[in-house]
N, C-alpha and C positions, 0 to 999 in steps of 0.2 A: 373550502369546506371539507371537514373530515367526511369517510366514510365511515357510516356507520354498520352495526352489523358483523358475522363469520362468513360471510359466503364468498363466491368465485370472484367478485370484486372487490371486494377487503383484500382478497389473497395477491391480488395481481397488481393491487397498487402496492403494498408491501414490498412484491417482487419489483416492481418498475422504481419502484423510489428507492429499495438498497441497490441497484445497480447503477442508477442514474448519482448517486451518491457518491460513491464510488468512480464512478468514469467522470463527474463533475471534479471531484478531487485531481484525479487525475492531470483533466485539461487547465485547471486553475495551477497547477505546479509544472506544464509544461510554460505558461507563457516565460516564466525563467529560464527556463532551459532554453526556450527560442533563441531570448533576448542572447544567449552568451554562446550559444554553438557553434554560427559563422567565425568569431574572433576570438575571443578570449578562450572557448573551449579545445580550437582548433591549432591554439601555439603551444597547448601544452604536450609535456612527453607522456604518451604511454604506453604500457607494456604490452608485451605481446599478444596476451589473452582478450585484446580489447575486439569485442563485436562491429561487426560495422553498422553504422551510425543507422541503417535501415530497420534494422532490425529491431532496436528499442519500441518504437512504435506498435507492432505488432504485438510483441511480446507482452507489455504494458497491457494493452488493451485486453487482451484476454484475461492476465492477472484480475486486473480492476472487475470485469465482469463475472470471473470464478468468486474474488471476495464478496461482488455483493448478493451473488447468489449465496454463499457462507451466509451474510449477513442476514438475509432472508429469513434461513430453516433456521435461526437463531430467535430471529424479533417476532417470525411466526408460532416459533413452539406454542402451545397453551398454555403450560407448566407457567406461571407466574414465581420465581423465587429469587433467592440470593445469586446465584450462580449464574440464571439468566439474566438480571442485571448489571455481577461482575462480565457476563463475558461482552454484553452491547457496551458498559463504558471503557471496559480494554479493547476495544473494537475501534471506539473513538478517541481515543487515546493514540493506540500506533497508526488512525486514517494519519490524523494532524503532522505524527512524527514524517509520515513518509511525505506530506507537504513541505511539511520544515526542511527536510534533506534536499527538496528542490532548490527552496527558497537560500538555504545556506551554501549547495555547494556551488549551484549557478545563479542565483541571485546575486550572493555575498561575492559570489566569485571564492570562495573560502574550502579545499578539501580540506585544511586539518577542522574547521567547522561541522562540515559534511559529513566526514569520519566521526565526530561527537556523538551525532545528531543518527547516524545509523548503526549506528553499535546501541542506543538507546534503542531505535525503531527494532532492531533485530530482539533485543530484551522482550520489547513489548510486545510482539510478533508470536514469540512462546507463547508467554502469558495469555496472550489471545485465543492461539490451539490450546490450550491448558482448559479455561474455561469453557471456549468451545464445546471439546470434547465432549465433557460432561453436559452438557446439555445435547450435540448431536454430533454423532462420529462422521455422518458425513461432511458438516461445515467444516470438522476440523480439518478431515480429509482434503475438504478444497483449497486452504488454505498452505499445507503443505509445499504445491510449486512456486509460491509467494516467498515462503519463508526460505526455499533453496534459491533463487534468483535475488532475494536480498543479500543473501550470503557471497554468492558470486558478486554482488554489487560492492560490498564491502571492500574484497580481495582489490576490487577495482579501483576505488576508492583511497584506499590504503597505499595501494600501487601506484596511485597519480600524484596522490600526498609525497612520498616517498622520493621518487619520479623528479620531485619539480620541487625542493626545496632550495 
């Protein structure tokens, strides 16, 4: 049942439901990465700059909870308009893309896929701070270490594509 109402509980389910949104995405696009880390992830070559495998987790997790507090001061503004709109469906537009990059590059088992699939997410990643912005400088602010860690991801990406042809 919807909450009805502006007050301290409207607000907080807002906030609980773009985080959990958010870290749901997240945990739905690791069970690929699970499935392919022990083997398939672990025969292939990679370059130098690669993190160790601890790390992701932690990393992730923060991201996904800075986004969906972004997503929040977005879906909470008042301002009802265009811009508020564009920026929650660019919002769910690069959630999906950054699922799809799971699902393609350890799902499929596929980096030249992967490499596709985030070079688009990175696209829409802008697009995302773009609209953002103009509705709240801080989402877009949060969003920021998101958009430098898919870049790095990319380089990664690209390097394993490369790597293991």
């Amino acid at each position: 049942m919807p909450l009805q109402g502006k007050g301290p509980f409207r607000s907080a389910y807002k906030l609980i439901s773009s985080i959990t949104l958010c870290l749901g995405t997240g945990m739905a696009g690791s069970f690929f990465t699970r499935a392919s880390l022990s083997d398939w992830y672990m025969s292939l070559r990679k370059p130098w700059f690669t993190p160790p495998g601890w790390l992701f987790g932690p990393v992730w997790t923060i991201l996904y909870i800075m986004m969906g507090i972004a997503l929040y001061l977005v879906w909470a503004d008042p301002r009802k308009g265009l811009f508020r709109r564009r920026a929650l469906w660019s919002f769910g537009v690069q959630l999906l893309l950054n699922f799809a990059w799971s699902l393609a590059f350890f799902g499929l088992r596929s980096p030249m896929l992967g490499l596709a699939v985030i070079l688009a997410l990175l696209i829409s990643i802008a697009v995302t701070i773009y609209y953002f912005r103009i509705v709240s400088r801080t989402a877009a602010f949060l969003l920021y270490p998101y958009l430098l860690w898919v870049i790095f991801a990319t380089f990664l990406n690209l390097s394993i594509w490369k790597l293991n042809l």
